[in-house]
N, CA and C atoms as a LAMMPS dump frame, in Angstrom:
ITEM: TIMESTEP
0
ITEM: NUMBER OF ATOMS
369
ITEM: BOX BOUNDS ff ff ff
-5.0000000000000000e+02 5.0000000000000000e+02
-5.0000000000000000e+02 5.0000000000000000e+02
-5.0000000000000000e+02 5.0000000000000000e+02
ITEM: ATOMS id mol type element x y z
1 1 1 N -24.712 10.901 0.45
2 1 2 C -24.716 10.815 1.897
3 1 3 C -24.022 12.048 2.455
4 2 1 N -24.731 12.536 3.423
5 2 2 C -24.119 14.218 4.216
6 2 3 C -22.76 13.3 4.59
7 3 1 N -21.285 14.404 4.978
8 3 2 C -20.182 14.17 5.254
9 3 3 C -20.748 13.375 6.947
10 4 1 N -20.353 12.399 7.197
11 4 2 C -20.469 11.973 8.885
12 4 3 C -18.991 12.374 9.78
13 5 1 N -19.713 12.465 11.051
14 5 2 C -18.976 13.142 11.7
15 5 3 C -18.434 11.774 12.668
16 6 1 N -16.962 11.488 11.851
17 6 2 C -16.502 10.253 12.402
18 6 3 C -15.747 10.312 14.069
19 7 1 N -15.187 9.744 14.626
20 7 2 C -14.306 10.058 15.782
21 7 3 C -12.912 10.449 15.734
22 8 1 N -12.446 11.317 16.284
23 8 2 C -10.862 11.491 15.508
24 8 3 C -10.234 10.46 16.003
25 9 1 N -10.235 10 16.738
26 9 2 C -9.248 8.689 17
27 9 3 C -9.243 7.585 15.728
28 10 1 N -10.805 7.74 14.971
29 10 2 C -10.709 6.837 14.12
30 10 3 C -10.284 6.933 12.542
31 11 1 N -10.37 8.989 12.941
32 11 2 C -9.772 9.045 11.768
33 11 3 C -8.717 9.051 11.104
34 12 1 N -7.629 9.443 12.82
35 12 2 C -6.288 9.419 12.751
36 12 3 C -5.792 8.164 12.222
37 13 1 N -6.523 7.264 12.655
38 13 2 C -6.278 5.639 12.561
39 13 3 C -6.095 5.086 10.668
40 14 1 N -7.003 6.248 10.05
41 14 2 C -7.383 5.49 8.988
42 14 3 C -6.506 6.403 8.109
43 15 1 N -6.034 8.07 8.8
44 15 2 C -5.025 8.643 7.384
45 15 3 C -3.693 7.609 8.19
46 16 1 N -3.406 7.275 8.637
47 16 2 C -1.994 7.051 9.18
48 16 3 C -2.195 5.378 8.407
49 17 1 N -3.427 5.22 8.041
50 17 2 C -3.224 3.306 7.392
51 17 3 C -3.275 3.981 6.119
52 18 1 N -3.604 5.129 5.41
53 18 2 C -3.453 5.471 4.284
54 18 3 C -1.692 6.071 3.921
55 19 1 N -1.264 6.817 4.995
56 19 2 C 0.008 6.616 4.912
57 19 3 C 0.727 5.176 4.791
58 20 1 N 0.402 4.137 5.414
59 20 2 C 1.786 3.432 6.004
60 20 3 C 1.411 2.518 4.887
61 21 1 N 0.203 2.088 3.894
62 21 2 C 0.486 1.615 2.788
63 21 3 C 0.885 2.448 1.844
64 22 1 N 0.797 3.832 1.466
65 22 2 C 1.308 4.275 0.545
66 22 3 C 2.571 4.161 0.297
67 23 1 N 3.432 4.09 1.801
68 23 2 C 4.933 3.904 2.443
69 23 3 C 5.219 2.434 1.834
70 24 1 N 4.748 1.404 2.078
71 24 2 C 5.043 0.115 1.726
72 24 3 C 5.066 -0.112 0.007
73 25 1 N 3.727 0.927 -0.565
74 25 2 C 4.133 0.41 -1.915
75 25 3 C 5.123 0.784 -2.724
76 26 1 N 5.707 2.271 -2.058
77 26 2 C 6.808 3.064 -2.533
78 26 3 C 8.04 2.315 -2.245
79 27 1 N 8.337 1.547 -1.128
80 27 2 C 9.272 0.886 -0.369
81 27 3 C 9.294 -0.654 -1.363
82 28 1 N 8.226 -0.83 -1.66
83 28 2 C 8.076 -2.445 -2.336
84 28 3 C 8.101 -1.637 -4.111
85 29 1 N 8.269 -0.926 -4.472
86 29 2 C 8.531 -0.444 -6.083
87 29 3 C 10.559 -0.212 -5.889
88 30 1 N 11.04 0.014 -5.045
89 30 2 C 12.44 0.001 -4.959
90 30 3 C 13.302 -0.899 -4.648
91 31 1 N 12.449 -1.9 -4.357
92 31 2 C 13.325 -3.298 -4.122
93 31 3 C 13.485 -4.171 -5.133
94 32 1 N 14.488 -4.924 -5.022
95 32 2 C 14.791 -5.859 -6.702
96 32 3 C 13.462 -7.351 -6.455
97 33 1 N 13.012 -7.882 -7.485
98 33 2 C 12.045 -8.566 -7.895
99 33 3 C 11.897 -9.713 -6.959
100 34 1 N 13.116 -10.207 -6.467
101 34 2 C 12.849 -11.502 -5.155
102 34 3 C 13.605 -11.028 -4.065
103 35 1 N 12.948 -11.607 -3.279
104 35 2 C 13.331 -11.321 -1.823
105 35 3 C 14.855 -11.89 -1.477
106 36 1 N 14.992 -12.86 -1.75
107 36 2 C 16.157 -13.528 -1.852
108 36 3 C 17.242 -13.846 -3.332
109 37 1 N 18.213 -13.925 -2.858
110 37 2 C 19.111 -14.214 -4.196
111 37 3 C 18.408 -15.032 -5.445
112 38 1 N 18.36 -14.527 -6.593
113 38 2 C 18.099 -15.06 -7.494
114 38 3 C 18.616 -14.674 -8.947
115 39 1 N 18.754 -15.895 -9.642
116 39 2 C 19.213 -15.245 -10.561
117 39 3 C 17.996 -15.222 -11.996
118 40 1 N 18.902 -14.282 -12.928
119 40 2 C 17.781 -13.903 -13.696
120 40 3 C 17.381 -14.688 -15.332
121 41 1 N 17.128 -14.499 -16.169
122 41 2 C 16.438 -15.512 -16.914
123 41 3 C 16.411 -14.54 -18.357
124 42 1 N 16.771 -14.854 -19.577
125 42 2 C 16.965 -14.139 -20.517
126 42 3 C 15.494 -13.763 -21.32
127 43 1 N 15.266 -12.274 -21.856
128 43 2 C 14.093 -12.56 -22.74
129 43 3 C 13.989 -13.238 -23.93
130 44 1 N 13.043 -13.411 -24.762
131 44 2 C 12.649 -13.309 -26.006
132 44 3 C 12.876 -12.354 -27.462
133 45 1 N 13.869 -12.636 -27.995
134 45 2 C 13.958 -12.211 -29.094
135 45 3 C 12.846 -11.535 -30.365
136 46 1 N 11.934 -10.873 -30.648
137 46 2 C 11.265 -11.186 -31.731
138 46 3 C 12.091 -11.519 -32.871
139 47 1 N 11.573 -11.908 -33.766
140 47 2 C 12.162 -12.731 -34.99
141 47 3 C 12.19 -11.841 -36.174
142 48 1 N 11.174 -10.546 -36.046
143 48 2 C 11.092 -9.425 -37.42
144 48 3 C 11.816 -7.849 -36.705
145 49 1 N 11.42 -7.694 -35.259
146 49 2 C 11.869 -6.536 -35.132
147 49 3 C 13.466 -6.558 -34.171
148 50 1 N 14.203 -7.794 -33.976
149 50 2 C 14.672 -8.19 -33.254
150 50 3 C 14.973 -7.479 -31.109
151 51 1 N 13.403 -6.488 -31.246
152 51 2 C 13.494 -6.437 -29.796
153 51 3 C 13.219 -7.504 -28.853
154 52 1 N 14.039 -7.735 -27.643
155 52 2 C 13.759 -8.152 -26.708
156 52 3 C 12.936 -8.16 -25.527
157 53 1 N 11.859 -8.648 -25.317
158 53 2 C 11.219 -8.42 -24.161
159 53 3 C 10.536 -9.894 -23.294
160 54 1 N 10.833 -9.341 -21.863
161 54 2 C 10.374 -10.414 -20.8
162 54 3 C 12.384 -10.334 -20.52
163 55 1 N 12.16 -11.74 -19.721
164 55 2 C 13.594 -11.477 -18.964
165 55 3 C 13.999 -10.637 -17.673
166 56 1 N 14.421 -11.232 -17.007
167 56 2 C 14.905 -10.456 -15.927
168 56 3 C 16.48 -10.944 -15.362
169 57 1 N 17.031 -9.053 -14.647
170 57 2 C 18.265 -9.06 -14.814
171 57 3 C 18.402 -10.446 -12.946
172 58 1 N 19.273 -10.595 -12.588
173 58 2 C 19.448 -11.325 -11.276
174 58 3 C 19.105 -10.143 -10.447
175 59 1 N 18.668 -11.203 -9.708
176 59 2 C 18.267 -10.449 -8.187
177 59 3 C 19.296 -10.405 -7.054
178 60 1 N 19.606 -9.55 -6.149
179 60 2 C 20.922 -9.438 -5.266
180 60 3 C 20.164 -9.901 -3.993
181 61 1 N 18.988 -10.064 -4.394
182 61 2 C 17.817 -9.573 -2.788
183 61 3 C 17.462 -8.781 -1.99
184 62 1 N 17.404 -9.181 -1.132
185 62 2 C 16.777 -7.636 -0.382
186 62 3 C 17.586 -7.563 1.25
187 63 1 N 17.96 -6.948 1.64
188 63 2 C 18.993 -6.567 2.497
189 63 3 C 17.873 -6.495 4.048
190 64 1 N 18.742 -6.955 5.322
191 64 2 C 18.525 -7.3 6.419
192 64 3 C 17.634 -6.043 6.868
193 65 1 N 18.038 -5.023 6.571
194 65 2 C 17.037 -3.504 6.785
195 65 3 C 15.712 -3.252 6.104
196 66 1 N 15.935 -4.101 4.292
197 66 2 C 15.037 -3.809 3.518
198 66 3 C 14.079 -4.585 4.194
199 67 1 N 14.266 -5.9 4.697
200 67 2 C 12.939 -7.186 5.109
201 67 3 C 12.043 -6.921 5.932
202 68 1 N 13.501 -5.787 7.32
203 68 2 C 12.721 -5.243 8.654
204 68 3 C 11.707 -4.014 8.082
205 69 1 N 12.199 -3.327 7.586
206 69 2 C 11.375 -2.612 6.723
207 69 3 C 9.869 -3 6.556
208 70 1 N 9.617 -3.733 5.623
209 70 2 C 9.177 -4.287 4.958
210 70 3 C 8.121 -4.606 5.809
211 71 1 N 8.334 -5.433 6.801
212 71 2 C 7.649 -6.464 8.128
213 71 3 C 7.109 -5.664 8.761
214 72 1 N 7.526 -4.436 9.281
215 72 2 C 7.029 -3.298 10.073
216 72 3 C 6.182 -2.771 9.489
217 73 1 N 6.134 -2.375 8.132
218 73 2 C 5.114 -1.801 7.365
219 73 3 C 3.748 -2.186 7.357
220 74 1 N 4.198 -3.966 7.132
221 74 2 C 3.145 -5.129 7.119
222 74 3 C 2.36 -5.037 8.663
223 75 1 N 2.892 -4.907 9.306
224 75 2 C 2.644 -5.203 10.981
225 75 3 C 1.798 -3.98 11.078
226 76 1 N 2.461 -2.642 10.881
227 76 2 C 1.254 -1.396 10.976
228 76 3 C -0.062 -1.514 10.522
229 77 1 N 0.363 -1.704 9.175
230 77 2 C -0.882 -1.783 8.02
231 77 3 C -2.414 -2.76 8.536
232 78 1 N -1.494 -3.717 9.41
233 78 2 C -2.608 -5.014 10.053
234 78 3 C -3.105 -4.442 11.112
235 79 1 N -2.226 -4.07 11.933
236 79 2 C -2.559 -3.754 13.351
237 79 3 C -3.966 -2.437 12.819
238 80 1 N -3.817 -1.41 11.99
239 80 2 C -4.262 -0.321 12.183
240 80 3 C -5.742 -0.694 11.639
241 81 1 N -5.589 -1.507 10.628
242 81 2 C -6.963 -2.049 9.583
243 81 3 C -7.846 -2.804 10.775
244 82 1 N -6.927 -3.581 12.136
245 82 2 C -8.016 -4.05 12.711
246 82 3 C -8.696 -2.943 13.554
247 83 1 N -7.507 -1.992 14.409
248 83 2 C -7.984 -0.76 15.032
249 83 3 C -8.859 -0.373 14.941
250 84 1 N -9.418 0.269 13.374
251 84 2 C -10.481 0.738 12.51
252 84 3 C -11.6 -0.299 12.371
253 85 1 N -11.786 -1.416 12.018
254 85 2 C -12.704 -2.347 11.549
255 85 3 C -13.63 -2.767 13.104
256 86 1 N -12.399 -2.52 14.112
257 86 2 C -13.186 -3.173 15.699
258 86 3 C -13.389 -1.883 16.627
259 87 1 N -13.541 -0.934 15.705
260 87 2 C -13.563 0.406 16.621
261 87 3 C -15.291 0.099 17.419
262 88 1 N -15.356 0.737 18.503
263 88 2 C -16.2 0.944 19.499
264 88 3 C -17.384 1.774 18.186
265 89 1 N -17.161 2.898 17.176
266 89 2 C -17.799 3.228 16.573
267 89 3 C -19.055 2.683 15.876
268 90 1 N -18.425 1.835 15.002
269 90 2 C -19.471 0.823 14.557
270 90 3 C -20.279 -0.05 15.039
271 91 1 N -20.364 0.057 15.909
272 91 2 C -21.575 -0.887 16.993
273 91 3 C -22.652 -0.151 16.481
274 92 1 N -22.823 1.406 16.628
275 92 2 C -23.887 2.207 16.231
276 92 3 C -24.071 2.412 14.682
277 93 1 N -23.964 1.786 14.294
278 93 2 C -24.393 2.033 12.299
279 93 3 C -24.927 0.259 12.023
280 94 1 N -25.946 0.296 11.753
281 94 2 C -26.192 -0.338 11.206
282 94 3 C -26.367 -1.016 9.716
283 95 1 N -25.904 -1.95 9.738
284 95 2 C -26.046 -3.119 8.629
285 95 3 C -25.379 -2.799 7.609
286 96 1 N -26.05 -2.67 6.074
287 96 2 C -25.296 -2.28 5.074
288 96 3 C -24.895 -0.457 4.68
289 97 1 N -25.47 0.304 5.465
290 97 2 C -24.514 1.488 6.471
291 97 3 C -23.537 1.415 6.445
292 98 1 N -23.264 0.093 7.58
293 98 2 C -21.871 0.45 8.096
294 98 3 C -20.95 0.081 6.361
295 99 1 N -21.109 -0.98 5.561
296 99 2 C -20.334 -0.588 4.719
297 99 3 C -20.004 0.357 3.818
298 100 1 N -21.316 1.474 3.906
299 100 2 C -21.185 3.069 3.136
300 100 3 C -20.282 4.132 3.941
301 101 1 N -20.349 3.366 5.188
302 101 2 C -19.998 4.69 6.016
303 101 3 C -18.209 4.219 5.756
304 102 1 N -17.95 2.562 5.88
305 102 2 C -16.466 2.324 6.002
306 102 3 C -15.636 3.445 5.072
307 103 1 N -16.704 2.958 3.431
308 103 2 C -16.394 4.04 2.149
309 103 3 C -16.015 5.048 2.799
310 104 1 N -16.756 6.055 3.339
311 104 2 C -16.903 7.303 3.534
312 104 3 C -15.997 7.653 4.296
313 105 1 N -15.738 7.087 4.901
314 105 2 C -14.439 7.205 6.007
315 105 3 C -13.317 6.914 5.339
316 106 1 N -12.867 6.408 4.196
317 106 2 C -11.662 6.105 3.657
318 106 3 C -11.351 7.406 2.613
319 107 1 N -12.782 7.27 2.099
320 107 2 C -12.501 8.897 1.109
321 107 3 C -12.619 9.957 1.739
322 108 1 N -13.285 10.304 2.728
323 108 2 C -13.183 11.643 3.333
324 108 3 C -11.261 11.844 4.17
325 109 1 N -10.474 10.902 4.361
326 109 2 C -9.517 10.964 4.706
327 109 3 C -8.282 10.834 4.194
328 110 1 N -8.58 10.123 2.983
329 110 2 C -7.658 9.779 1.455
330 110 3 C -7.149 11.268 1.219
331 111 1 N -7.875 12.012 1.498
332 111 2 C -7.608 13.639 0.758
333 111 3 C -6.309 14.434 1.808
334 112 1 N -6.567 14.012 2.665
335 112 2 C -5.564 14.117 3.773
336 112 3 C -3.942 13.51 3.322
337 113 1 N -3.892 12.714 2.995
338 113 2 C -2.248 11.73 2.789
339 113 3 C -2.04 12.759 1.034
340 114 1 N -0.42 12.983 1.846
341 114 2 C 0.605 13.619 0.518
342 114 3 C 0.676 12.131 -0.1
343 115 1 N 0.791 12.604 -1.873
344 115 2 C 1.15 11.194 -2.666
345 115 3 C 2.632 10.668 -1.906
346 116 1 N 2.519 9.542 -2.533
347 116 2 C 3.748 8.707 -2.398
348 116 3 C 4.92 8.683 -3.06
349 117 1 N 4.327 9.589 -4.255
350 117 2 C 6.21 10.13 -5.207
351 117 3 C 5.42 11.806 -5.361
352 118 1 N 6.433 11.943 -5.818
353 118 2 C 6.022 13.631 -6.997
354 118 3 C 5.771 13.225 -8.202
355 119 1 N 4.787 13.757 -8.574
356 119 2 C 3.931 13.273 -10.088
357 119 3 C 5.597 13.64 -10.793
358 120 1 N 6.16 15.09 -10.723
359 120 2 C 7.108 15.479 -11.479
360 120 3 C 8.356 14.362 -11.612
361 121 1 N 8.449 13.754 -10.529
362 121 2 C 9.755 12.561 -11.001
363 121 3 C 9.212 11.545 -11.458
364 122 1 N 8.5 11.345 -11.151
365 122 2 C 7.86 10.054 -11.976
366 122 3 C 7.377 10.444 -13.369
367 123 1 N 7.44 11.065 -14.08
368 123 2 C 7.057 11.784 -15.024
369 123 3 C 8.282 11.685 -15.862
């Protein structure tokens, strides 16, 4: 399919929802495992190599900033996905189109958003 020539309002719409989840999953990989206090649960021994695995250490939870955080992220991510999905645009594409074009609009703008870590620290 030739590149389509989307609306910038809609495209702004769709790198900024490609940001604000990339933001949430980076934000949700740094938080401890429950939201709330919990405590944690010992692994499994093997019986020949005596490593341990499974288990988790307690959870402290997640702090009054981390939740707001968190909620705001959620709240963008919704608000912007409907922005995009009820845009004035798609009235004009028809049928199973419009779901090539949704594609097309997510990858032609994906290329736009910096990753969410540096390959090098995560590495």
């Amino acid at each position: 399919m030739a590149e389509t020539e989307f609306p910038e309002d809609l495209r702004t719409a769709q790198v900024r929802l490609h940001q604000a989840t990339a933001e949430l999953a980076a934000l949700c990989r740094t938080l401890p495992w429950s939201m709330e206090p919990m405590p944690g649960w010992p692994g499994t021994e093997h019986p020949y190599t005596g490593e341990v695995t499974g288990g988790r250490e307690d959870s402290p939870g997640w702090s009054e900033e981390q939740k707001q955080a968190v909620k705001r992220l959620r709240m963008e991510c919704t608000d912007l996905s409907i922005r995009i999905t009820t845009h004035a645009y798609w009235a004009g594409v028809e049928g199973e189109q419009r779901a090539q074009a949704h594609s097309e609009l997510k990858a032609a703008t994906r290329t736009l958003v910096a990753p969410a870590i540096d390959v090098a620290e995560a590495a």
